[in-house]
Structure formats: C-alpha cells, structure tokens
C-alpha positions in Angstrom: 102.9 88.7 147.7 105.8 90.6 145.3 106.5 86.5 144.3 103.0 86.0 143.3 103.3 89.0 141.3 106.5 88.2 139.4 105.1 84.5 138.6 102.0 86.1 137.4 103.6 88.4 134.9 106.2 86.4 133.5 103.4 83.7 133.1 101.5 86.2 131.1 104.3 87.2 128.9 105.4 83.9 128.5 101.9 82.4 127.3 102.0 85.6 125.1 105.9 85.0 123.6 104.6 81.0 122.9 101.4 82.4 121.5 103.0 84.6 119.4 105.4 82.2 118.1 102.9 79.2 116.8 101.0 81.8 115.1 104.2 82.8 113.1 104.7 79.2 112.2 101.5 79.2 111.3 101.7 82.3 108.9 105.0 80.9 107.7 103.5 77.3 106.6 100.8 79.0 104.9 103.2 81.5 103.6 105.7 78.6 101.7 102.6 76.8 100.4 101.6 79.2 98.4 102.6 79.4 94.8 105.2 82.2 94.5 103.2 83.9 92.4 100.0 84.4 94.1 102.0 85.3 97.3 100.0 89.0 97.0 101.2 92.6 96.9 104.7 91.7 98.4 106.6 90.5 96.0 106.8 92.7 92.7 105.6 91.1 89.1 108.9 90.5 87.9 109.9 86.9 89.1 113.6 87.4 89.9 114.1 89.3 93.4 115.7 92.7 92.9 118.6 93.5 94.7 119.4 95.9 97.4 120.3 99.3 96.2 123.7 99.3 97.6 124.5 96.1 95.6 124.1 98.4 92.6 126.7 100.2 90.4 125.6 103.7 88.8 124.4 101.8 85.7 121.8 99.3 87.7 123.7 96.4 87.1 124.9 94.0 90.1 128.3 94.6 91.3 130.1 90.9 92.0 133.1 92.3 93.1 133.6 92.3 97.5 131.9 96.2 98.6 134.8 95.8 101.9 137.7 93.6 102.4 139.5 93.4 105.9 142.6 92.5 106.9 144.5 91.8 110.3 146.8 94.4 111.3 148.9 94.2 114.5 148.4 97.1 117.1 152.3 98.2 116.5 151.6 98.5 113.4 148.5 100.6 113.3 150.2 102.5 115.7 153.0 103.5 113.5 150.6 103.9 110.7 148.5 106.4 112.8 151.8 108.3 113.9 153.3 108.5 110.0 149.6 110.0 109.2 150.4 112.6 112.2 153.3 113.4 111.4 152.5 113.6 107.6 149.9 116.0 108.1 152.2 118.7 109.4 151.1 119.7 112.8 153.7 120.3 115.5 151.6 121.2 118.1 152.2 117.5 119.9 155.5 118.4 120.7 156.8 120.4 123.3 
C-alpha cells in the first residue's frame, strides 16, 4: 500500500514539474517575440541594459578592468605564507 503511495505522489509532482516547464516555454516564446520595446514594465526606457551596481566605479561609469584575479598557490607555500604573517604579527604565545 506505502508503494501505491510513493507512485502516486511522485506521479503528481512529476505531471506538475512537466506542467510547469511547457508553460515556461511557453511564456519564454511569447516573451522573445515581442519587440524589445513593448516587452512592459520590466525593462527600463533607456534601450541599453544597465549594469549591476558592483560593476560600477564611484563615478557611474563601467569598470573593464578584472574585480578578482586568482592564482594557484601550492599548500607549502601558503603554509609558509600563513606562518611569516604569524610570526610577523608579534605574538609569542604559540611557543612554549
């Protein structure tokens, strides 16, 4: 009887899940065949998107430099970057 069970509610959620994706298809066809400018209150008058805020100097203007740039570093190495910030900081209290 728990089996029935199971089958019924994952057949419910699945018709649900499939249901729910045609009708965002749907909403997205209807959404790109619209002219960009009568797409409604969700886009602002100004043709060109506007950026996100953090993509922004103090000024307002775009910044086109990189906003984080990584590099690989080995574990020694962090290691003995970690432990010349330790024991650059003054602290003895690790030693005995």
């Amino acid at each position: 009887m728990l089996h029935l069970l199971y089958i019924l509610a994952f057949t419910v959620l699945a018709v649900l899940a499939v249901s729910n994706l045609i009708r965002n298809l749907v909403n997205l066809g209807i959404e790109a065949r619209r002219p960009s400018g009568t797409s409604g209150s969700r886009r602002s008058d100004s043709s060109r998107p506007v950026p996100h805020p953090e993509l922004l100097d103090d000024a307002g203007r775009v910044i086109d430099e990189p906003l984080l740039v990584m590099r690989s570093v080995s574990i020694k190495d962090a290691r003995d970057q970690l432990d010349a910030m330790y024991d650059a900081s003054g602290t003895d209290e690790h030693e005995d």
